[in-house]
N, CA, C and O atoms as a GROMACS GRO file, in nm:
protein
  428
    1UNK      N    1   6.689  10.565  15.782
    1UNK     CA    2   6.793  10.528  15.687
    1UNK      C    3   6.893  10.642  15.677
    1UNK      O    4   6.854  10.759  15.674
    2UNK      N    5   7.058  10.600  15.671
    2UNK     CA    6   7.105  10.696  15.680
    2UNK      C    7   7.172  10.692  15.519
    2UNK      O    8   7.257  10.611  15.485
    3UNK      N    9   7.113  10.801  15.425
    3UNK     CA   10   7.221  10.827  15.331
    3UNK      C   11   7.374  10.883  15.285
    3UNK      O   12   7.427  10.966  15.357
    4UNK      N   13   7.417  10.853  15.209
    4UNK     CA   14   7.529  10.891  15.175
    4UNK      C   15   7.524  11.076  15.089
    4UNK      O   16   7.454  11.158  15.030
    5UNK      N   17   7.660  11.046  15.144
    5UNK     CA   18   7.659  11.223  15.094
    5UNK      C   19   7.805  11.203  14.994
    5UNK      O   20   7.888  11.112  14.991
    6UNK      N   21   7.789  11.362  14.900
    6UNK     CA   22   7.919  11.348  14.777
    6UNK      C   23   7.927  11.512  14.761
    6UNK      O   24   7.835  11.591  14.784
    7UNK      N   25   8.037  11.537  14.725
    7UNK     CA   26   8.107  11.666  14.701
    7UNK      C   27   8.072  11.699  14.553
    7UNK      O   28   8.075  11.812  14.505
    8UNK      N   29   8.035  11.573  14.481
    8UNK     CA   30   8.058  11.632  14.369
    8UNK      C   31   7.917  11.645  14.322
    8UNK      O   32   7.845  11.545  14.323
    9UNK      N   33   7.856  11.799  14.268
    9UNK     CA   34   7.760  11.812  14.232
    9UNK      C   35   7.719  11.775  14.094
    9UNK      O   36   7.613  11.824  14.056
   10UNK      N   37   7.796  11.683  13.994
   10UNK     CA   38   7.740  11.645  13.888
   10UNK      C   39   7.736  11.456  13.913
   10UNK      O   40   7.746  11.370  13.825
   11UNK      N   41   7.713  11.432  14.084
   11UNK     CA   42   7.694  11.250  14.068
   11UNK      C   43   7.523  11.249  14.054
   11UNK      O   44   7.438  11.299  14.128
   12UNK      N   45   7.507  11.161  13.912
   12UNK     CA   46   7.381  11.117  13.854
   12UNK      C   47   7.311  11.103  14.007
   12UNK      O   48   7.197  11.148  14.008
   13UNK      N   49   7.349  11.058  14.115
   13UNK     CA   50   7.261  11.014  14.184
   13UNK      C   51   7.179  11.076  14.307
   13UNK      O   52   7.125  11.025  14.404
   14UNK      N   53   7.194  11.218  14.259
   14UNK     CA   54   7.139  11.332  14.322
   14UNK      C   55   7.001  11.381  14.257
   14UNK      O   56   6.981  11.379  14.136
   15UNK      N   57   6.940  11.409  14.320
   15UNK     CA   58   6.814  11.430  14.290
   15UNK      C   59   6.781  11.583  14.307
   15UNK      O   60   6.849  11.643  14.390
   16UNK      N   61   6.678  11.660  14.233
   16UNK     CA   62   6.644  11.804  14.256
   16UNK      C   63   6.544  11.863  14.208
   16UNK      O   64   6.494  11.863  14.095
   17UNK      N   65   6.511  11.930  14.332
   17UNK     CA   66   6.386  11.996  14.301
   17UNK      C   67   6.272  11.929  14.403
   17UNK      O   68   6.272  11.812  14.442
   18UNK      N   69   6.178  12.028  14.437
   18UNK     CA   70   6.044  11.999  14.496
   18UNK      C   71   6.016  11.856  14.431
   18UNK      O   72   6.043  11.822  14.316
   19UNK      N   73   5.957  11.782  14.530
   19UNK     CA   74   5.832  11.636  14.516
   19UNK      C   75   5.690  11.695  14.515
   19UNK      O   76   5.666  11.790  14.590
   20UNK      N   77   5.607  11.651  14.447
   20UNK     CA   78   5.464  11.659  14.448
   20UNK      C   79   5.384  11.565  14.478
   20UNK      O   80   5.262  11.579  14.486
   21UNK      N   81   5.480  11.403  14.508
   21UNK     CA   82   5.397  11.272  14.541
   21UNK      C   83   5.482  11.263  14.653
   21UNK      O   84   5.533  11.363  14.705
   22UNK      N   85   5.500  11.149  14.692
   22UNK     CA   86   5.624  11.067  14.790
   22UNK      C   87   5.667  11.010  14.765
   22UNK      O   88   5.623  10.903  14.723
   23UNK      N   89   5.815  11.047  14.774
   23UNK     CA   90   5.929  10.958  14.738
   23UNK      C   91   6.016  10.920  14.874
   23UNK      O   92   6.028  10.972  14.985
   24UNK      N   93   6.070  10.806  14.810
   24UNK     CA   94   6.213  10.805  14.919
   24UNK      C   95   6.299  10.878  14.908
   24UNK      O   96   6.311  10.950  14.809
   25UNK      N   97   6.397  10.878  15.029
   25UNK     CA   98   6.525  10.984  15.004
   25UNK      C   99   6.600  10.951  14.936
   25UNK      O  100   6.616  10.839  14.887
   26UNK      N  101   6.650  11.031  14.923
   26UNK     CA  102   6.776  11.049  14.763
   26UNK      C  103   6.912  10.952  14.785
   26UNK      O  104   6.994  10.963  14.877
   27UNK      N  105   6.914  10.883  14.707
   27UNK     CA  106   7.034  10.771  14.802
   27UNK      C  107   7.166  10.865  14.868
   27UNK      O  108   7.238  10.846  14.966
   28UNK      N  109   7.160  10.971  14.768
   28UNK     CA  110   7.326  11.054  14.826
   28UNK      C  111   7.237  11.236  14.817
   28UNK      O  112   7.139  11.277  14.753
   29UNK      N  113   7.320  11.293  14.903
   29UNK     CA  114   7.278  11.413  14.895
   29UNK      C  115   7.405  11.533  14.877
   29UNK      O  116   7.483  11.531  14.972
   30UNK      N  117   7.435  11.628  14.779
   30UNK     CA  118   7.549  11.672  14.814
   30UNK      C  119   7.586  11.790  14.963
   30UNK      O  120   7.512  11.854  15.037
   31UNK      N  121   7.698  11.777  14.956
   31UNK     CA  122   7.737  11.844  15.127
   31UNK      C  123   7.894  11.910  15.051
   31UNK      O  124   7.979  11.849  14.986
   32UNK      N  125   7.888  12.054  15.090
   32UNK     CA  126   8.013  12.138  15.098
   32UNK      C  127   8.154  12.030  15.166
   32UNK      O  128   8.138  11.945  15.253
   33UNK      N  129   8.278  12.062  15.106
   33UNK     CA  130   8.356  11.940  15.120
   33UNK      C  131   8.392  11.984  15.288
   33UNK      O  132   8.339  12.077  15.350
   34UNK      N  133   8.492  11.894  15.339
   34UNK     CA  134   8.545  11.867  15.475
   34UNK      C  135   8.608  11.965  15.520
   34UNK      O  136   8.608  11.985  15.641
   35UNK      N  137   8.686  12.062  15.419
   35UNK     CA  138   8.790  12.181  15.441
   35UNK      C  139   8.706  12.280  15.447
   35UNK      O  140   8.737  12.375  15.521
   36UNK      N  141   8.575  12.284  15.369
   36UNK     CA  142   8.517  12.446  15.329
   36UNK      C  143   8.415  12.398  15.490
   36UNK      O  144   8.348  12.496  15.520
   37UNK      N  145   8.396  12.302  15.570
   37UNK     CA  146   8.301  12.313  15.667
   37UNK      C  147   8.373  12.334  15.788
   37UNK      O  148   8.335  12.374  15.898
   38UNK      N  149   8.487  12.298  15.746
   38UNK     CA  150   8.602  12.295  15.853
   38UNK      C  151   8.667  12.482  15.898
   38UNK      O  152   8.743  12.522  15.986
   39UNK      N  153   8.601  12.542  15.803
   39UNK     CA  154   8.650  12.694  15.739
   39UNK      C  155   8.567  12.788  15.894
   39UNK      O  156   8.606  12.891  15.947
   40UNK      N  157   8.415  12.677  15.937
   40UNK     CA  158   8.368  12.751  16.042
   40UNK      C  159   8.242  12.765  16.026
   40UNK      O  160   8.204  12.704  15.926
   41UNK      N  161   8.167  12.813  16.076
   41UNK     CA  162   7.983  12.798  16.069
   41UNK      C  163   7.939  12.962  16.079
   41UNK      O  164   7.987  13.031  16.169
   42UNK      N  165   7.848  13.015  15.983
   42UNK     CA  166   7.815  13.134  15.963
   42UNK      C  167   7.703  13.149  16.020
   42UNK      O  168   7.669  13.267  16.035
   43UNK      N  169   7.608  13.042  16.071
   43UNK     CA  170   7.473  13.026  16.147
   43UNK      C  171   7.505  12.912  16.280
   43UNK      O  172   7.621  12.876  16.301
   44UNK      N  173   7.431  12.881  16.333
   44UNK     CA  174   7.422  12.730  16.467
   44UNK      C  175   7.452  12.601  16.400
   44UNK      O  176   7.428  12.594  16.279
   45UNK      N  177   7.490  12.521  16.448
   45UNK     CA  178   7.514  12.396  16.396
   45UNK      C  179   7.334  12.309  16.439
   45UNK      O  180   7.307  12.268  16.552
   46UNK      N  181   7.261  12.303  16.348
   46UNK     CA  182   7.120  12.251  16.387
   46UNK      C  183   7.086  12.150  16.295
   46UNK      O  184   7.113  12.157  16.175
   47UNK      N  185   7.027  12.055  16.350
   47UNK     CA  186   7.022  11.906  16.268
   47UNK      C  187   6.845  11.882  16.263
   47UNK      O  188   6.795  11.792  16.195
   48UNK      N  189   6.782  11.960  16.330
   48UNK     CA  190   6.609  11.938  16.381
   48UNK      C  191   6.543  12.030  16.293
   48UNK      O  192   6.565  12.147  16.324
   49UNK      N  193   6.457  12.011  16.180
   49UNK     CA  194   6.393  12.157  16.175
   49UNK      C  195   6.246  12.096  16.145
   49UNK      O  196   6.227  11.976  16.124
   50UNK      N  197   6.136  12.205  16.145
   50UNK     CA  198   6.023  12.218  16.173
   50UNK      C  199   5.922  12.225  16.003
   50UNK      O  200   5.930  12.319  15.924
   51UNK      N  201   5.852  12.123  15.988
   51UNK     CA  202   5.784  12.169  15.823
   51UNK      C  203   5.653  12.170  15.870
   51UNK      O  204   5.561  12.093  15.896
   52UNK      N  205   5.697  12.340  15.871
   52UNK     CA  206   5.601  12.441  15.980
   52UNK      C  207   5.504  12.441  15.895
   52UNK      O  208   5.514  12.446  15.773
   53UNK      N  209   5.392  12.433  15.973
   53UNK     CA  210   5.248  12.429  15.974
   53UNK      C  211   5.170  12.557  15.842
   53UNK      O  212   5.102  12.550  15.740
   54UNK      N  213   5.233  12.668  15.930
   54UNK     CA  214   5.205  12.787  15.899
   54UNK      C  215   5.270  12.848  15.763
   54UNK      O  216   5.235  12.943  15.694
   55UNK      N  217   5.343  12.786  15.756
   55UNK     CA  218   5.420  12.756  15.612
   55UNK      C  219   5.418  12.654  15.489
   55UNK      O  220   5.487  12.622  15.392
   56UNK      N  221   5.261  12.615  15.570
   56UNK     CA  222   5.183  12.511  15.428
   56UNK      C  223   5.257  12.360  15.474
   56UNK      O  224   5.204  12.261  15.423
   57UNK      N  225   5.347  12.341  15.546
   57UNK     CA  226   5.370  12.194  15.587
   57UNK      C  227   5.312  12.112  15.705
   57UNK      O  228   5.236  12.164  15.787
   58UNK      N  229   5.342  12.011  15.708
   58UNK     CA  230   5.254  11.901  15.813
   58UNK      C  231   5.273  11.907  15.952
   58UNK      O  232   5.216  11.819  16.017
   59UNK      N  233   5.368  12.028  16.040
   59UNK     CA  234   5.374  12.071  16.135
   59UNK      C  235   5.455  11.959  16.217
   59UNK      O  236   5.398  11.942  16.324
   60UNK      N  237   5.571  11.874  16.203
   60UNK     CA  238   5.590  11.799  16.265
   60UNK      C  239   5.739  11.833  16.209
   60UNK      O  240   5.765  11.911  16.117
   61UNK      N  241   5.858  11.735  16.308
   61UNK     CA  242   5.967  11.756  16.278
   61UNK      C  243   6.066  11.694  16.209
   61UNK      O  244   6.010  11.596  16.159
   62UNK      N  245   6.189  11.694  16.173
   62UNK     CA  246   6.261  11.579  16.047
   62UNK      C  247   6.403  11.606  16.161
   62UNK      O  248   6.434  11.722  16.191
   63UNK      N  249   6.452  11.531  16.196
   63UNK     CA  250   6.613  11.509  16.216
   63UNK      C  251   6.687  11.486  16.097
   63UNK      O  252   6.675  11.401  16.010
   64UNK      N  253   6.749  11.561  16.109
   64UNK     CA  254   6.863  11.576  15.990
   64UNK      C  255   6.950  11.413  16.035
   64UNK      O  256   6.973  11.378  16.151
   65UNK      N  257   6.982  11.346  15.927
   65UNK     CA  258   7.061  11.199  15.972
   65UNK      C  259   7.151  11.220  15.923
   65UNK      O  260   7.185  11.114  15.872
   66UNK      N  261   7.246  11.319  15.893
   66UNK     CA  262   7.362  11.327  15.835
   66UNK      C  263   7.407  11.411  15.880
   66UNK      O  264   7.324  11.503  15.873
   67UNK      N  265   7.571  11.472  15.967
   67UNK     CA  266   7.627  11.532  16.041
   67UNK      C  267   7.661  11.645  15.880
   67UNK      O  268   7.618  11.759  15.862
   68UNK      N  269   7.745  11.567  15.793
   68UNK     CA  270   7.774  11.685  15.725
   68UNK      C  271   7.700  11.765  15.604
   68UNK      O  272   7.756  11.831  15.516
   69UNK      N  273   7.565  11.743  15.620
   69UNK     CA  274   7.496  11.769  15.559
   69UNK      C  275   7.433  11.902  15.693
   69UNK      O  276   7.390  12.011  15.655
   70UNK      N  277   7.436  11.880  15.785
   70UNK     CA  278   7.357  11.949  15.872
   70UNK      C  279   7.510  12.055  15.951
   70UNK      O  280   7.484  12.139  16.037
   71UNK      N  281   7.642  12.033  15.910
   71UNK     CA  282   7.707  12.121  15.890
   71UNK      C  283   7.762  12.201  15.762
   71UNK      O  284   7.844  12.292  15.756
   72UNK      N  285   7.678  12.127  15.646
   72UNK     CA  286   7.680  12.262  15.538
   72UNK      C  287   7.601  12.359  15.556
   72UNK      O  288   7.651  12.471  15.548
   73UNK      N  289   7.451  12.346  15.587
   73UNK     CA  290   7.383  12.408  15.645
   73UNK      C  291   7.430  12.520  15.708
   73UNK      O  292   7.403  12.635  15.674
   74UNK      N  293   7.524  12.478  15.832
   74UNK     CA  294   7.538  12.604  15.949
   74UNK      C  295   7.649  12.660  15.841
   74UNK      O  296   7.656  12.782  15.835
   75UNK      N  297   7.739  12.582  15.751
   75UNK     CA  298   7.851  12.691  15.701
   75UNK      C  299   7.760  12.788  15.581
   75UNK      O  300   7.797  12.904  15.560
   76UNK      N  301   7.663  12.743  15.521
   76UNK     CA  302   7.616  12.809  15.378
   76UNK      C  303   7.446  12.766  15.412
   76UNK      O  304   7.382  12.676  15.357
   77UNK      N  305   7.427  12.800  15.453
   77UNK     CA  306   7.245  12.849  15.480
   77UNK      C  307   7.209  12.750  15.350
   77UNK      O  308   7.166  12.634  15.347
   78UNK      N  309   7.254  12.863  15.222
   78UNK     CA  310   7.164  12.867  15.138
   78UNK      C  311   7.204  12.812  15.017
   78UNK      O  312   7.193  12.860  14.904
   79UNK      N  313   7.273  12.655  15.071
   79UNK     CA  314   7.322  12.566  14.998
   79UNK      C  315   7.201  12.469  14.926
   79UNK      O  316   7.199  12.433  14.808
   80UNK      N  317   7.116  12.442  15.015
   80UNK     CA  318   7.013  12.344  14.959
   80UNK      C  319   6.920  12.479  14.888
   80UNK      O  320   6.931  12.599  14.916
   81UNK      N  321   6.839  12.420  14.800
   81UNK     CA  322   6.728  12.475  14.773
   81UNK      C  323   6.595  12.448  14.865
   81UNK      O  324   6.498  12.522  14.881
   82UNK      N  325   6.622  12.314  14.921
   82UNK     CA  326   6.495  12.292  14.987
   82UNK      C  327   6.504  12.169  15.085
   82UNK      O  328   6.613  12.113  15.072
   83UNK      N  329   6.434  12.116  15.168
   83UNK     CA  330   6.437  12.020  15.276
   83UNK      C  331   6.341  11.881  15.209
   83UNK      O  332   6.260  11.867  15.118
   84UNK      N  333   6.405  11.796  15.311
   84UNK     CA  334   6.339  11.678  15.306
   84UNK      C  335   6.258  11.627  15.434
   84UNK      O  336   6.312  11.585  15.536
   85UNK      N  337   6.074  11.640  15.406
   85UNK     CA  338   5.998  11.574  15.533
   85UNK      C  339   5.962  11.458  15.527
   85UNK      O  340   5.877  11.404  15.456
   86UNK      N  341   6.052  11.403  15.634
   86UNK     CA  342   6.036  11.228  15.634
   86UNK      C  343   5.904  11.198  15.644
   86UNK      O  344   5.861  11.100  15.584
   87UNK      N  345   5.816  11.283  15.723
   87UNK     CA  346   5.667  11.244  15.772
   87UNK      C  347   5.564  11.250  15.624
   87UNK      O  348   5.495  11.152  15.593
   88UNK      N  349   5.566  11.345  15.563
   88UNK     CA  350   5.495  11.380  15.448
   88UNK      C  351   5.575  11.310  15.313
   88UNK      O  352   5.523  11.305  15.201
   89UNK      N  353   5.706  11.258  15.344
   89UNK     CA  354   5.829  11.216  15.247
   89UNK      C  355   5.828  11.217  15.111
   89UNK      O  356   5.834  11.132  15.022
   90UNK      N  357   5.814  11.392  15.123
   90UNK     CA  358   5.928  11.448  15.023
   90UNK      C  359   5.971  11.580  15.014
   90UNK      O  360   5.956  11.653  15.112
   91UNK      N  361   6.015  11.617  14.927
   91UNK     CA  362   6.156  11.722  14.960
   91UNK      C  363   6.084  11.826  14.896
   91UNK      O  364   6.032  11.809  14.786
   92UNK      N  365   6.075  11.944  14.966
   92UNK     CA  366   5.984  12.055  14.891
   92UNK      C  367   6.089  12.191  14.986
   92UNK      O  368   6.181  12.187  15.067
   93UNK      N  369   6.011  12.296  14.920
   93UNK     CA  370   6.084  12.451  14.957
   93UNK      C  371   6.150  12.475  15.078
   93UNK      O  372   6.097  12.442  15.185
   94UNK      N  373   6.281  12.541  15.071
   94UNK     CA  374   6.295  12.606  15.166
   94UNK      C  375   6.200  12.674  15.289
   94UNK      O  376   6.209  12.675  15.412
   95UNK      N  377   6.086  12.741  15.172
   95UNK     CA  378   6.024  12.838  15.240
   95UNK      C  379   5.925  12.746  15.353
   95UNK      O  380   5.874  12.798  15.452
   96UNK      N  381   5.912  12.630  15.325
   96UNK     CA  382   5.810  12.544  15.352
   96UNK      C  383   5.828  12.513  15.515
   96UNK      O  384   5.738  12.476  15.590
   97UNK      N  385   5.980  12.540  15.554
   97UNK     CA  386   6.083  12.494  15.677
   97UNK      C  387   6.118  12.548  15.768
   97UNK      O  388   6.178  12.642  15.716
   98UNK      N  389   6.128  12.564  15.890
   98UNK     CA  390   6.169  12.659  15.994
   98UNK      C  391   6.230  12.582  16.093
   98UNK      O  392   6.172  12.485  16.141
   99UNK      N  393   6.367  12.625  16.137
   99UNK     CA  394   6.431  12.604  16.276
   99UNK      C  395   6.333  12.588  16.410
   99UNK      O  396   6.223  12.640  16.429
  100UNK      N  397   6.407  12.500  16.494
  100UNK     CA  398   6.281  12.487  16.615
  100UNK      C  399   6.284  12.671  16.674
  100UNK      O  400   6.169  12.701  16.706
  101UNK      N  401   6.349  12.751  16.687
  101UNK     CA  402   6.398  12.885  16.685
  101UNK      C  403   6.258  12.956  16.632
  101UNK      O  404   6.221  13.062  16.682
  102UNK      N  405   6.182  12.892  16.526
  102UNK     CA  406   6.111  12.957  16.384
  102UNK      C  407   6.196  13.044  16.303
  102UNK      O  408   6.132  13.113  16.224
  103UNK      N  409   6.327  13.060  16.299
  103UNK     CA  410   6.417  13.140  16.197
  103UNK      C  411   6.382  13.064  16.048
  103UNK      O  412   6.343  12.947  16.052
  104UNK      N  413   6.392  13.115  15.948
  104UNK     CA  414   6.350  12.996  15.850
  104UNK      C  415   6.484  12.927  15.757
  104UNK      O  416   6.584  12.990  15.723
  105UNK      N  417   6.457  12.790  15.730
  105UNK     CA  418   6.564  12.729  15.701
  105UNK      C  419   6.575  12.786  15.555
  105UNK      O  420   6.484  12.820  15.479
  106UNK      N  421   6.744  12.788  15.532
  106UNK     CA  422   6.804  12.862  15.390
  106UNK      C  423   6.858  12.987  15.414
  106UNK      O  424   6.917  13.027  15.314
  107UNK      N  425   6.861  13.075  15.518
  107UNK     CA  426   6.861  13.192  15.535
  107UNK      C  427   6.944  13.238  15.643
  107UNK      O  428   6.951  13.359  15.668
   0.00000   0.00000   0.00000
């Protein structure tokens, strides 16, 4: 499923914070606007990351389904607080996440 994304960080329909059960994804997720991603990428442009094993997650991988969500990322690392694992489905720590690289996601 591909969700929608919004600039504005006060739309009700954003969700936050670690899951402790499973949920579905968040219908919208926010993403840095079109101009500030357009500004250039401070890390790789990477859409794949890893909810690494060794980092307490289920060791398998999540494709990012949203282009500008996975270019806020490369412009501001450390925009999200945390990832979403489709396999385990739900959204828990940064720390929990690692690039196929193993660099860790947020950083």
């Amino acid at each position: 499923m591909k969700n929608g994304v919004t600039t504005d960080l006060n739309d009700p329909r954003l969700t936050h914070g670690a899951d402790h059960k499973p949920v579905e994804q968040a219908e919208v997720y926010a993403v840095l606007s079109a101009e500030e991603r357009a500004k250039g990428f401070v890390r790789p442009f990477r859409d794949v990351y890893l909810h690494a094993g060794k980092r307490g997650g289920c060791g398998k991988t999540t494709k990012i389904n949203s282009r500008e969500i996975a270019e806020t990322l490369a412009r501001n690392p450390a925009f999200y607080q945390g990832g979403y694992c489709v396999h385990c489905k739900m959204h828990r720590p940064n720390e929990e996440f690692e690039w196929l690289d193993g660099s860790q996601v947020g950083t």
